[in-house]
C-alpha positions as CSV (number, residue, x, y, z in Angstrom):
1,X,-3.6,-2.1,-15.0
2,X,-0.2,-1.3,-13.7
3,X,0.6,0.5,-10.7
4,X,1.2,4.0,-10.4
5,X,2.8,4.5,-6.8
6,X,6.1,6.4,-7.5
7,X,3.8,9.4,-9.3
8,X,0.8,8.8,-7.0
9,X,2.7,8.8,-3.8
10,X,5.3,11.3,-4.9
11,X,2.6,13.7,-5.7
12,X,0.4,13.1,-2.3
13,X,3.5,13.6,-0.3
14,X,4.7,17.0,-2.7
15,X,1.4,18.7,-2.5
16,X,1.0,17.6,1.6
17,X,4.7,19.0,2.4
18,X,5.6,15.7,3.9
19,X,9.0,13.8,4.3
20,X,9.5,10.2,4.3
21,X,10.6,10.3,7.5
22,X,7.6,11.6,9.0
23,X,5.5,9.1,7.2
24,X,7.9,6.5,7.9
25,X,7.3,7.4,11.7
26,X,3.9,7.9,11.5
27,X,3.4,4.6,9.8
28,X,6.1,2.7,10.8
29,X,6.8,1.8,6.9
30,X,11.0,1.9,6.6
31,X,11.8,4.8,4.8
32,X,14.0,2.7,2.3
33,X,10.6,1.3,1.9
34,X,8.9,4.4,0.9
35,X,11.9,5.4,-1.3
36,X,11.4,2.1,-3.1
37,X,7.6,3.1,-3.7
38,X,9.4,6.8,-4.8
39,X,10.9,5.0,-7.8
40,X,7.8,3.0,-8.5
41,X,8.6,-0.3,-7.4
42,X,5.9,-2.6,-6.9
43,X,4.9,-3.0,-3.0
44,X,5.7,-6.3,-1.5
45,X,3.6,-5.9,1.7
46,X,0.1,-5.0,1.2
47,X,-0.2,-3.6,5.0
48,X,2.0,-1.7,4.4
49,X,0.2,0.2,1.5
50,X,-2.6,0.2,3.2
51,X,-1.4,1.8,6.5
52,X,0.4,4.9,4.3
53,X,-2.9,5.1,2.3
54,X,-4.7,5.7,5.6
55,X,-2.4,8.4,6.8
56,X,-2.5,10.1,3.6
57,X,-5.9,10.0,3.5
58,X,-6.8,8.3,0.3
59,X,-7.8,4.9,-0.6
60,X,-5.8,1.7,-1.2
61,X,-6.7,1.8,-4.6
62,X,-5.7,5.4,-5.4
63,X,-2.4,4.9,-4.2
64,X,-1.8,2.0,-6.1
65,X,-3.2,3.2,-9.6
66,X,-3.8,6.8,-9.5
67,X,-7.6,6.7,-9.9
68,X,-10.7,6.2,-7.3
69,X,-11.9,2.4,-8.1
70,X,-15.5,1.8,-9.2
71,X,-16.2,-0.8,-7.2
72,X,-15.3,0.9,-4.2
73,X,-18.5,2.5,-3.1
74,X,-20.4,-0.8,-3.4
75,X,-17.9,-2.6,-1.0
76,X,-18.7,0.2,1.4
77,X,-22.4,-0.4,1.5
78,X,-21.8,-4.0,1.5
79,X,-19.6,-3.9,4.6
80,X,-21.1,-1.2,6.3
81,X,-24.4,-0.6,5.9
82,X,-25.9,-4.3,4.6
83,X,-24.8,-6.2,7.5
84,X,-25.6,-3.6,10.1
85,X,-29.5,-4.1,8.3
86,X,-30.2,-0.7,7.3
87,X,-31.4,-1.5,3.7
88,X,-33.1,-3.6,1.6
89,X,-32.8,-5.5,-1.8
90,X,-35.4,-5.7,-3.8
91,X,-35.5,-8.3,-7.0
92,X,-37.5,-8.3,-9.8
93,X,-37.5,-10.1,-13.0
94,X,-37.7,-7.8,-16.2
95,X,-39.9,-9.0,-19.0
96,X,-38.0,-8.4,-22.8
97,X,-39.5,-8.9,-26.2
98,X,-38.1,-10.3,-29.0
99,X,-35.9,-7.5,-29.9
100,X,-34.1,-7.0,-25.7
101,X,-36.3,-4.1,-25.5
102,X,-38.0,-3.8,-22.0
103,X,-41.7,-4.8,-22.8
């Protein structure tokens, strides 16, 4: 999967009415930085894509690739909601027969 800054970003920031400058200030990100991401060049410094992602509003992962990752809500729960002990996991073997089919 190759990244898709320079549309994602370039679309955020068209649709949102907002300069490089102001995100650049806002983020503290170097506008020649930002330009860079523009032209889709590959990010260097992964703080930095995450700090722009959070001002824009989106996820590290849509910025990067243009869609929301699946993987994404099951970190959540992990970090927020399993450690804090407000669920529980349940196991249970399932029987098959011969063919895979549940029995």
């Amino acid at each position: 999967m190759s990244t898709q800054i320079g549309k994602v970003f370039s679309q955020i920031i068209k649709e949102r009415r907002y300069t490089l400058k102001e995100i650049s200030k806002a983020t503290g990100v170097p506008a020649t930085t930002l330009a860079e991401w523009q032209a889709n060049r590959t990010p260097k410094n992964p703080n930095q894509v995450k700090s722009v992602a959070q001002f824009l509003g989106v996820s590290l992962h849509y910025l990067l690739f243009g869609e929301e990752d699946s993987q994404e809500p099951i970190a959540k729960i992990m970090k927020e909601d399993f450690f804090s002990g407000t669920f529980e996991i349940n196991i249970k073997r399932v029987h098959t027969n011969k063919k895979g089919e549940k029995s």
